[in-house]
C-alpha positions as a Python dict, from the first residue, in 0.01 Angstrom:
ca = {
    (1, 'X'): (0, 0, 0),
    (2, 'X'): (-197, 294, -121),
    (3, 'X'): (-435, 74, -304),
    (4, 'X'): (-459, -98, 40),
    (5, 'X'): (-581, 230, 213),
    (6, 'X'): (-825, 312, -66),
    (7, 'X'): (-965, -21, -80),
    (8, 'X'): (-1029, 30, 305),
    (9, 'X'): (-1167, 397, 297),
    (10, 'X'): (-1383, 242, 48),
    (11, 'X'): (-1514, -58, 246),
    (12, 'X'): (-1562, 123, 514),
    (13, 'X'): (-1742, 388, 325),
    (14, 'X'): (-1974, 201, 199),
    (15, 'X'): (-2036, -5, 552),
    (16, 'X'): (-2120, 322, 711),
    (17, 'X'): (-2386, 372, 397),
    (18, 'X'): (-2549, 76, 469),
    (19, 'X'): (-2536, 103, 854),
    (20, 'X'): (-2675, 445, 880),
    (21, 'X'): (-2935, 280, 580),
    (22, 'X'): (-3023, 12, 858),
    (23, 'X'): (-3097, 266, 1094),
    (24, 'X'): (-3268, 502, 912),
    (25, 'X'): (-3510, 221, 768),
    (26, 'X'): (-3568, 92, 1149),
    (27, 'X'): (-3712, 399, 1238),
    (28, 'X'): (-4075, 377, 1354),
    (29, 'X'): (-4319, 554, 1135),
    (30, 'X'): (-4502, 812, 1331),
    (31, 'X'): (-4906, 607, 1390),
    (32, 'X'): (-5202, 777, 1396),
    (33, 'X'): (-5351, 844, 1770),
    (34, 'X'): (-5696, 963, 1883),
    (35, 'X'): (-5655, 1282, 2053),
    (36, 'X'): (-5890, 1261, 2319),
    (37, 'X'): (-5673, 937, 2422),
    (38, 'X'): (-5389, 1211, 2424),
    (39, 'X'): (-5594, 1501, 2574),
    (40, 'X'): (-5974, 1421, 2658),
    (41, 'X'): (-6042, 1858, 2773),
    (42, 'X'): (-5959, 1921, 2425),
    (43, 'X'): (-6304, 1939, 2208),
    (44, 'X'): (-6383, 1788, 1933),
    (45, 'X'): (-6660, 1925, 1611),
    (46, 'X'): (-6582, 1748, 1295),
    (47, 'X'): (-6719, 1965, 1056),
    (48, 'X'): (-6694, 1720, 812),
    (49, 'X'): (-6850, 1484, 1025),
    (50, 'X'): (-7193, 1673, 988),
    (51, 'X'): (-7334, 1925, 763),
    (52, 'X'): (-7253, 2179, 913),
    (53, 'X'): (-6938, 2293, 589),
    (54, 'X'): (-6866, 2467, 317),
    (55, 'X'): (-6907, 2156, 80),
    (56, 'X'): (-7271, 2111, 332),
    (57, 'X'): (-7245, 1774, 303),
    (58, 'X'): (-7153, 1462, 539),
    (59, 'X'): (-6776, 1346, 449),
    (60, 'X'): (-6666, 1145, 717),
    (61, 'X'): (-6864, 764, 836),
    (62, 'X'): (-7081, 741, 1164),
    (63, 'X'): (-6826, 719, 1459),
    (64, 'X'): (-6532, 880, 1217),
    (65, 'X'): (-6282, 1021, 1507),
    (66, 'X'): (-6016, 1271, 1542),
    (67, 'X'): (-5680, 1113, 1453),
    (68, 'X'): (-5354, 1282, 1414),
    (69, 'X'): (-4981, 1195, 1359),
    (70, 'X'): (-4861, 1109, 1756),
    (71, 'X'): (-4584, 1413, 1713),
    (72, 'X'): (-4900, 1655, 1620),
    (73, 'X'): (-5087, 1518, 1881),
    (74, 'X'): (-4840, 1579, 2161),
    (75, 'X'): (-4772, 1928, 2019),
    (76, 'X'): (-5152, 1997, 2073),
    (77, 'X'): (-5150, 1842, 2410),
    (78, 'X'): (-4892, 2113, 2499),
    (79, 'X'): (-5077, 2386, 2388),
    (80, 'X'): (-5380, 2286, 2561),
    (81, 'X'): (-5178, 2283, 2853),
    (82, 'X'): (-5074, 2640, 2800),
    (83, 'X'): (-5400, 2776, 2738),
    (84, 'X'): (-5517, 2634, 3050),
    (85, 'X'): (-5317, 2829, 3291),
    (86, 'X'): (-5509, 3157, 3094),
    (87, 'X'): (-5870, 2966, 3146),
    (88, 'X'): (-5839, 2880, 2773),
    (89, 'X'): (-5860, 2584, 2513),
    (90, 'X'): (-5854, 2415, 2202),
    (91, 'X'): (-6156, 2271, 2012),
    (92, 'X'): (-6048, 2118, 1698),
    (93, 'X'): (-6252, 2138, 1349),
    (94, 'X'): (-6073, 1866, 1139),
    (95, 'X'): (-5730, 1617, 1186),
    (96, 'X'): (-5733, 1339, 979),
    (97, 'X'): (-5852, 1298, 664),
    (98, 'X'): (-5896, 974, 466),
    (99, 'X'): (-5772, 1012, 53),
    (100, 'X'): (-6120, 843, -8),
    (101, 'X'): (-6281, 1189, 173),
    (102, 'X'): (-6063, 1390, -38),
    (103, 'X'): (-6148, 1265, -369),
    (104, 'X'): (-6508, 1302, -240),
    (105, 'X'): (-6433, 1639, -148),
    (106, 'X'): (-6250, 1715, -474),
    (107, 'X'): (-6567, 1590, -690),
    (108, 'X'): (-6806, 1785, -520),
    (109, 'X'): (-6523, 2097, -542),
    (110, 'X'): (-6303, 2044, -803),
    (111, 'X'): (-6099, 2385, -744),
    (112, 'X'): (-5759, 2353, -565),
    (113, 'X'): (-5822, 2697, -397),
    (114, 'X'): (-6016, 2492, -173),
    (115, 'X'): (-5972, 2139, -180),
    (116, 'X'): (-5647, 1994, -222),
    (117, 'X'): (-5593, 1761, -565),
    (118, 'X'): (-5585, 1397, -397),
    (119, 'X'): (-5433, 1292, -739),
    (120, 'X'): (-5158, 1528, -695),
    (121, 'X'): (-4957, 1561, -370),
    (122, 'X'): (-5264, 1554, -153),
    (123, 'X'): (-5340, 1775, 159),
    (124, 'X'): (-5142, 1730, 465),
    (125, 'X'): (-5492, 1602, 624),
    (126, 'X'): (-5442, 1302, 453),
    (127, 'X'): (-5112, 1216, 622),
    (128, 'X'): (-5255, 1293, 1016),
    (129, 'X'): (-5003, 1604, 1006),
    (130, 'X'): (-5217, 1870, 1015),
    (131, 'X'): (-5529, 1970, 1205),
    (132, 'X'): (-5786, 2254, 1198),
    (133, 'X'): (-5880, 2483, 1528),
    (134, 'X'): (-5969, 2736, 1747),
    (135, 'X'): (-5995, 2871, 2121),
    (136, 'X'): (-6248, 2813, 2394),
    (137, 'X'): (-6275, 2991, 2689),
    (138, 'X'): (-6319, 2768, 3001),
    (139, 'X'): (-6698, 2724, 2890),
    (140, 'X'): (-6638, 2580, 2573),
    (141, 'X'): (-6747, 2882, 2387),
    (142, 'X'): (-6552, 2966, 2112),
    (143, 'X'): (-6352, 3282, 2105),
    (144, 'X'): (-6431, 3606, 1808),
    (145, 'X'): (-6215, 3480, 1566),
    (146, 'X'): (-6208, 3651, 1237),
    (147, 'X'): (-6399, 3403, 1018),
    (148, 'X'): (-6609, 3111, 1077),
    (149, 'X'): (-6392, 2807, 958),
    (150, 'X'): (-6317, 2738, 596),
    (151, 'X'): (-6447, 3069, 485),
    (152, 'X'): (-6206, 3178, 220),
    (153, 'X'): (-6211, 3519, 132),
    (154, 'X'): (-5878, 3767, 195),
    (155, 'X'): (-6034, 3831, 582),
    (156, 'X'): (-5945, 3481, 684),
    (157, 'X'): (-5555, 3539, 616),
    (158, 'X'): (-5333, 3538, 904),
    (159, 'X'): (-5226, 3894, 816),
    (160, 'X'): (-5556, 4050, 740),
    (161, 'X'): (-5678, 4377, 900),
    (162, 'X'): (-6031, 4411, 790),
    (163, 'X'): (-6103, 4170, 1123),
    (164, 'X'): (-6167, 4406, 1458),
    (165, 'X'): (-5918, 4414, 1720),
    (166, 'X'): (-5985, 4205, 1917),
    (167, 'X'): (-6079, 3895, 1653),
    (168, 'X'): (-5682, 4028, 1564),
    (169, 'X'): (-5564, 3943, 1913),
    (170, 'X'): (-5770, 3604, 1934),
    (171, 'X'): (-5595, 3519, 1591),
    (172, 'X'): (-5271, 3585, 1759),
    (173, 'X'): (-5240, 3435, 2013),
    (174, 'X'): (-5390, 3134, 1859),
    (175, 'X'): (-5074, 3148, 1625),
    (176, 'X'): (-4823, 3234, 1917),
    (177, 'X'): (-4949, 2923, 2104),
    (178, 'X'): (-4918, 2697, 1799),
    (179, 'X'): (-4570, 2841, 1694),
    (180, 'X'): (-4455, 2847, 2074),
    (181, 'X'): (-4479, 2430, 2063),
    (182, 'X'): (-4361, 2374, 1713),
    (183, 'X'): (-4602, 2385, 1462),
    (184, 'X'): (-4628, 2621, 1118),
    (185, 'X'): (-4939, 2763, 976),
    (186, 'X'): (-5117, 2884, 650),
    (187, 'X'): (-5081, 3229, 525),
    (188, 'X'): (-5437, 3200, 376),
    (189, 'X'): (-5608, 3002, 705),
    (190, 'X'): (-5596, 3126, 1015),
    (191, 'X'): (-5743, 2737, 1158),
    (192, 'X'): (-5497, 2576, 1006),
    (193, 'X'): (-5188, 2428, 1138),
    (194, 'X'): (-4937, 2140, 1075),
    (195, 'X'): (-4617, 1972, 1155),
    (196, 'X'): (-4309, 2114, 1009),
    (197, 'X'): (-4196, 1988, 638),
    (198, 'X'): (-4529, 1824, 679),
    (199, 'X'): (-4469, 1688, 315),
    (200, 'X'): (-4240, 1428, 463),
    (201, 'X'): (-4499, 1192, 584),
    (202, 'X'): (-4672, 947, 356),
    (203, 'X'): (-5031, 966, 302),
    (204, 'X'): (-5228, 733, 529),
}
């Protein structure tokens, strides 16, 4: 009789297993989405798109656009929404990136300071789960911000105080918006933000 009862916890152990396995594996895999499909009043400039970088070179193909993970995308679109009611606004430097850019952008800077290693783990760019930006007033002009995008010296950390008060207070609220729908940032970049345990998604 006991042998019975194991033999049944066992089955259906092992039918729960595979059930919740079933599930699991038909979960949808977050796609990459356009985000002016999602949101067109939030602004676009690919940096890498242009010249205008700190590798100052063309990365990205005529016509690349900005994609990110739907689940990023929607986070964004709520933060644009936010910053609206204060006459405010995203414009976004850089979403997606291809593993084909990143191994371009590792051979013209091989240093991991900068670039991520696409033969290691990668960047969280190349999985559509993170995304580069800043604020706009209701112009379109960008806001004082401490740095200019991918500078990287100790003024561009999140924490830094050598930036004036106000550039502070842009930087802030910038990260209060971000955290306030969900998303996590850099200690070393205040542009940079991505979807939490970002790690988790493959690279596209």
């Amino acid at each position: 009789m006991n042998m019975a009862r194991k033999f049944m916890g066992l089955l259906l152990m092992v039918t729960l297993i595979l059930t919740a396995g079933l599930v699991w594996a038909e979960q949808p895999k977050p796609k990459l989405v356009n985000i002016t499909e999602v949101n067109p009043r939030i602004l676009i400039d690919l940096r890498y798109a242009t010249t205008n970088n700190f590798l100052k070179q063309k990365v990205y193909p005529n016509g690349f656009q900005c994609l990110l993970l739907e689940p990023l995308a929607q986070k964004l679109n709520q933060a644009q929404l936010l910053l609206e009611k204060d006459g405010l606004g995203l414009k976004i430097f850089d979403g997606y990136r291809p593993l084909e850019v990143q191994k371009k952008m590792w051979k013209i800077v091989p240093d991991e300071r900068y670039v991520a290693n696409p033969y290691g783990s990668g960047s969280n760019h190349n999985r559509g789960a993170a995304v580069d930006l800043t604020l706009v007033d209701k112009d379109g002009n960008e806001l004082e911000m401490p740095t200019g995008f991918d500078d990287f010296t100790e003024r561009a950390s999140k924490y830094s105080m050598e930036p004036t008060p106000q550039q502070r207070a842009n930087r802030m609220l910038l990260r209060q918006v971000m955290e306030q729908v969900g998303l996590e940032g850099l200690s070393t970049e205040w542009w940079h933000f991505q979807l939490p345990n970002a790690e988790k998604y493959p690279i596209q």
